[in-house]
C-alpha positions as CSV (number, residue, x, y, z in Angstrom):
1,X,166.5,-17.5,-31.7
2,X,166.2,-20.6,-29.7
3,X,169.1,-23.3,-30.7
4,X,166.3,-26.2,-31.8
5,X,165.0,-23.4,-34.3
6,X,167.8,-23.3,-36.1
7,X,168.7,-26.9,-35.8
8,X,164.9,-27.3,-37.9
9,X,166.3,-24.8,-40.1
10,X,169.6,-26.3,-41.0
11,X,167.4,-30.0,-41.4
12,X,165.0,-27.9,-43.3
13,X,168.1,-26.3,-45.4
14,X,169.7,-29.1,-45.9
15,X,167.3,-31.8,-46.4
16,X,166.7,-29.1,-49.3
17,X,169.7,-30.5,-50.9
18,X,166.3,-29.2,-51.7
19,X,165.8,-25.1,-51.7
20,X,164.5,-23.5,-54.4
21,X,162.5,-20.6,-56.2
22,X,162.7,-18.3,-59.3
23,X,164.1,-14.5,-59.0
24,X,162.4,-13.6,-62.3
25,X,165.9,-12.9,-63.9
26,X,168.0,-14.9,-61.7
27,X,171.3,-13.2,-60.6
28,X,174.5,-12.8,-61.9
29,X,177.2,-14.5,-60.0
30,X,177.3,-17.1,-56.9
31,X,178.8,-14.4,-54.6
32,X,175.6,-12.2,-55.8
33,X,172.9,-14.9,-54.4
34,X,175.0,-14.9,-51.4
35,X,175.2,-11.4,-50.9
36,X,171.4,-11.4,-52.0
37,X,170.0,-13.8,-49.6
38,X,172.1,-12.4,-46.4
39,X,170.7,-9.3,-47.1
40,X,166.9,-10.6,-47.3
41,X,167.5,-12.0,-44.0
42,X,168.7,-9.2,-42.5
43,X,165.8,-6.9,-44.3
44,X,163.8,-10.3,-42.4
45,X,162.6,-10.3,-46.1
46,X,160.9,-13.7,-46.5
47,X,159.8,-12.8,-50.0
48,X,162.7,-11.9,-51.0
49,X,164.5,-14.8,-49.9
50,X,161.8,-16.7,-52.7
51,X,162.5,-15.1,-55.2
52,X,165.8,-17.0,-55.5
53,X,164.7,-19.6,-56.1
54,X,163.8,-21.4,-59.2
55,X,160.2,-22.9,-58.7
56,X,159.3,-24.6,-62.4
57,X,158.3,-27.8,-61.5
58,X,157.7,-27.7,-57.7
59,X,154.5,-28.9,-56.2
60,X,152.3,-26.6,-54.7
61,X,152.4,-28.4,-51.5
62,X,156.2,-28.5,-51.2
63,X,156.5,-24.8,-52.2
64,X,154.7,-23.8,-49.9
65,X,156.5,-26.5,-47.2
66,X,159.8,-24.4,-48.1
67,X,158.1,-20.8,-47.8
68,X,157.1,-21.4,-44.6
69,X,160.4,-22.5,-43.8
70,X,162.2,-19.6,-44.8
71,X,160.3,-17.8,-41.7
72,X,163.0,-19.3,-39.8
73,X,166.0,-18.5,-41.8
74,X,164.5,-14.5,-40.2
75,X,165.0,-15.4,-36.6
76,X,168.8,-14.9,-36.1
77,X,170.9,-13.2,-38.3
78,X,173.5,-14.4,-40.7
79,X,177.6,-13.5,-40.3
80,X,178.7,-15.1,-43.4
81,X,176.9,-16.4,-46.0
82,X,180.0,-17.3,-48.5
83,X,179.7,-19.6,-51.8
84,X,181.1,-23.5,-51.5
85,X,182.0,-26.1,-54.0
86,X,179.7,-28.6,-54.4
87,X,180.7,-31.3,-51.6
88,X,182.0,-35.0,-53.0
89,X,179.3,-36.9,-51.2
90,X,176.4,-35.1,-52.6
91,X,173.5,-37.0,-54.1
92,X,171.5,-36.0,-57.2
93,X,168.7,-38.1,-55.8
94,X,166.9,-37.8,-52.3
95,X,165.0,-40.6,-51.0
96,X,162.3,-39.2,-48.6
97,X,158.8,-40.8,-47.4
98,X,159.0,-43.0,-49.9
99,X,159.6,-40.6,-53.1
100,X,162.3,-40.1,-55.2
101,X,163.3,-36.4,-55.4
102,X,165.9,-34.3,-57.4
103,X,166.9,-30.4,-57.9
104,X,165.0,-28.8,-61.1
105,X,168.1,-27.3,-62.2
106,X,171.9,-28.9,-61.9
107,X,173.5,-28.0,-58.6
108,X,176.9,-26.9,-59.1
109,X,177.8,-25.2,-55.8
110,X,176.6,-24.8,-52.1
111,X,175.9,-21.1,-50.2
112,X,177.1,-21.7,-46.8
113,X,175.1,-19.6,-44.0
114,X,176.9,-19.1,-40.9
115,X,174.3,-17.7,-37.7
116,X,175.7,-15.2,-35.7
117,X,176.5,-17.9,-32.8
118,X,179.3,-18.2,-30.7
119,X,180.7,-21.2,-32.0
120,X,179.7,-21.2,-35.6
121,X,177.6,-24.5,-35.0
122,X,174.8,-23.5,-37.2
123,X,175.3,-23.6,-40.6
124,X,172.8,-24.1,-43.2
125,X,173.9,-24.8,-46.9
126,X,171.9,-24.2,-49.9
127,X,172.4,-26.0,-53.2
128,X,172.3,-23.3,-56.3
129,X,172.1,-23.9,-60.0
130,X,172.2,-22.3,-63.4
131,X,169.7,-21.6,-66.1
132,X,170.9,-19.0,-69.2
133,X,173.7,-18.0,-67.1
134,X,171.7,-16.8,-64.4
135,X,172.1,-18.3,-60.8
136,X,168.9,-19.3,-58.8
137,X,168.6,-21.7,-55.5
138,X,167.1,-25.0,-56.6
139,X,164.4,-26.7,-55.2
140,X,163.0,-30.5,-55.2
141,X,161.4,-32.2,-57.7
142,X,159.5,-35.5,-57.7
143,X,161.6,-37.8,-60.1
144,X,158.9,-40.2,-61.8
Protein backbone atom coordinates (compact mmCIF):
# COMPACT_ATOMS: atom_id res chain seq x y z
CA UNK A 1 0.00 0.00 0.00
CA UNK A 2 1.52 3.14 -0.94
CA UNK A 3 2.41 5.49 2.34
CA UNK A 4 -0.02 8.59 1.03
CA UNK A 5 -2.80 5.80 1.06
CA UNK A 6 -2.70 5.29 4.36
CA UNK A 7 -1.91 8.82 5.41
CA UNK A 8 -5.74 9.54 3.55
CA UNK A 9 -6.87 6.76 5.64
CA UNK A 10 -5.72 7.83 8.95
CA UNK A 11 -7.24 11.67 7.89
CA UNK A 12 -10.16 9.75 6.73
CA UNK A 13 -10.15 7.74 10.20
CA UNK A 14 -9.56 10.28 12.21
CA UNK A 15 -11.34 13.17 10.87
CA UNK A 16 -14.10 10.49 11.65
CA UNK A 17 -13.64 11.36 15.18
CA UNK A 18 -16.29 10.42 12.68
CA UNK A 19 -16.67 6.40 11.78
CA UNK A 20 -19.61 4.83 12.06
CA UNK A 21 -22.30 2.14 11.08
CA UNK A 22 -24.84 -0.37 12.64
CA UNK A 23 -23.90 -4.27 13.11
CA UNK A 24 -27.55 -5.11 13.55
CA UNK A 25 -26.90 -6.29 17.13
CA UNK A 26 -23.87 -4.46 17.85
CA UNK A 27 -21.13 -6.50 19.72
CA UNK A 28 -20.44 -7.40 23.02
CA UNK A 29 -17.25 -5.93 24.41
CA UNK A 30 -14.58 -3.16 23.02
CA UNK A 31 -11.96 -5.90 22.60
CA UNK A 32 -14.72 -7.69 20.37
CA UNK A 33 -15.03 -4.65 17.76
CA UNK A 34 -11.37 -4.77 17.78
CA UNK A 35 -10.93 -8.20 17.17
CA UNK A 36 -14.01 -7.80 14.71
CA UNK A 37 -12.77 -5.14 12.52
CA UNK A 38 -9.05 -6.57 12.28
CA UNK A 39 -10.49 -9.55 11.13
CA UNK A 40 -12.70 -7.85 8.29
CA UNK A 41 -9.66 -6.28 7.08
CA UNK A 42 -7.82 -9.13 6.86
CA UNK A 43 -11.00 -11.13 5.25
CA UNK A 44 -10.48 -7.42 2.95
CA UNK A 45 -14.17 -7.50 4.07
CA UNK A 46 -15.44 -3.97 3.40
CA UNK A 47 -18.92 -4.89 4.35
CA UNK A 48 -18.21 -6.23 7.13
CA UNK A 49 -16.17 -3.47 8.43
CA UNK A 50 -19.92 -1.47 7.99
CA UNK A 51 -21.67 -3.23 9.76
CA UNK A 52 -19.94 -1.84 12.85
CA UNK A 53 -21.02 0.93 12.63
CA UNK A 54 -24.04 2.64 13.90
CA UNK A 55 -25.62 4.59 10.91
CA UNK A 56 -29.16 6.14 12.50
CA UNK A 57 -28.91 9.50 11.53
CA UNK A 58 -26.18 9.63 8.93
CA UNK A 59 -26.67 11.33 5.63
CA UNK A 60 -26.75 9.34 2.66
CA UNK A 61 -24.07 11.34 1.24
CA UNK A 62 -21.65 10.99 4.11
CA UNK A 63 -22.34 7.26 4.48
CA UNK A 64 -21.53 6.55 1.49
CA UNK A 65 -18.24 9.23 1.89
CA UNK A 66 -17.17 6.67 4.75
CA UNK A 67 -17.89 3.35 2.77
CA UNK A 68 -15.89 4.19 0.19
CA UNK A 69 -13.28 5.01 2.60
CA UNK A 70 -13.17 1.85 4.28
CA UNK A 71 -11.72 0.40 0.71
CA UNK A 72 -8.63 1.74 2.05
CA UNK A 73 -8.57 0.44 5.48
CA UNK A 74 -8.16 -3.26 2.80
CA UNK A 75 -4.92 -2.24 1.31
CA UNK A 76 -2.38 -3.14 4.08
CA UNK A 77 -3.04 -5.24 6.80
CA UNK A 78 -3.46 -4.50 10.43
CA UNK A 79 -0.87 -5.84 13.37
CA UNK A 80 -2.69 -4.59 16.28
CA UNK A 81 -5.84 -3.20 16.40
CA UNK A 82 -6.16 -2.85 20.53
CA UNK A 83 -8.99 -0.63 22.44
CA UNK A 84 -7.82 3.05 23.90
CA UNK A 85 -9.34 5.39 26.43
CA UNK A 86 -10.95 8.07 25.08
CA UNK A 87 -7.99 10.84 24.73
CA UNK A 88 -8.26 14.24 26.98
CA UNK A 89 -8.31 16.52 23.99
CA UNK A 90 -11.18 15.09 22.23
CA UNK A 91 -14.05 17.19 20.95
CA UNK A 92 -17.73 16.26 20.92
CA UNK A 93 -18.17 18.80 18.15
CA UNK A 94 -16.29 18.89 14.66
CA UNK A 95 -16.19 21.92 12.79
CA UNK A 96 -15.74 21.00 9.03
CA UNK A 97 -16.73 23.06 5.68
CA UNK A 98 -18.67 25.08 7.57
CA UNK A 99 -20.99 22.50 9.58
CA UNK A 100 -21.18 21.56 12.85
CA UNK A 101 -20.89 17.69 13.33
CA UNK A 102 -21.13 15.22 16.28
CA UNK A 103 -21.01 11.18 16.83
CA UNK A 104 -24.77 9.64 16.89
CA UNK A 105 -24.00 7.81 19.86
CA UNK A 106 -21.52 8.95 22.99
CA UNK A 107 -17.87 7.99 22.33
CA UNK A 108 -16.43 6.47 25.28
CA UNK A 109 -13.23 4.88 23.89
CA UNK A 110 -10.84 4.82 20.76
CA UNK A 111 -9.82 1.32 18.63
CA UNK A 112 -6.24 2.04 17.77
CA UNK A 113 -5.18 0.33 14.23
CA UNK A 114 -1.61 -0.27 13.87
CA UNK A 115 -0.50 -1.11 9.79
CA UNK A 116 1.89 -3.68 9.53
CA UNK A 117 4.85 -0.94 8.83
CA UNK A 118 8.16 -0.85 9.96
CA UNK A 119 7.90 1.87 12.29
CA UNK A 120 4.38 1.78 13.49
CA UNK A 121 3.74 5.33 11.83
CA UNK A 122 0.38 4.60 10.72
CA UNK A 123 -2.23 4.46 13.03
CA UNK A 124 -5.74 5.08 12.55
CA UNK A 125 -8.16 5.43 15.59
CA UNK A 126 -11.75 4.96 15.61
CA UNK A 127 -14.12 6.47 18.11
CA UNK A 128 -16.79 3.66 19.40
CA UNK A 129 -19.93 4.02 21.46
CA UNK A 130 -22.68 2.21 23.25
CA UNK A 131 -26.37 1.65 22.67
CA UNK A 132 -28.34 -1.16 25.01
CA UNK A 133 -24.99 -2.43 26.00
CA UNK A 134 -23.91 -3.22 22.71
CA UNK A 135 -20.70 -1.52 21.19
CA UNK A 136 -20.84 -0.02 17.56
CA UNK A 137 -18.29 2.54 15.76
CA UNK A 138 -19.92 5.95 15.62
CA UNK A 139 -20.29 7.96 12.81
CA UNK A 140 -21.00 11.96 12.18
CA UNK A 141 -23.95 13.63 12.54
CA UNK A 142 -24.90 17.18 11.43
CA UNK A 143 -25.69 19.09 14.78
CA UNK A 144 -28.52 21.65 13.87
Amino acid sequence: MKLHSLKMLSSLVGLALFSGATFAEGVASPEELASTVKQAIADKDAKAISSLYYWEGVTPDFASQLNESFEFMLEEPVRKADVQPLPDDFYAIQEMDGKSYSQNLEVVGMIRLVYSLEDDSIIATMPYGTKDDRYYFTAPVVVE
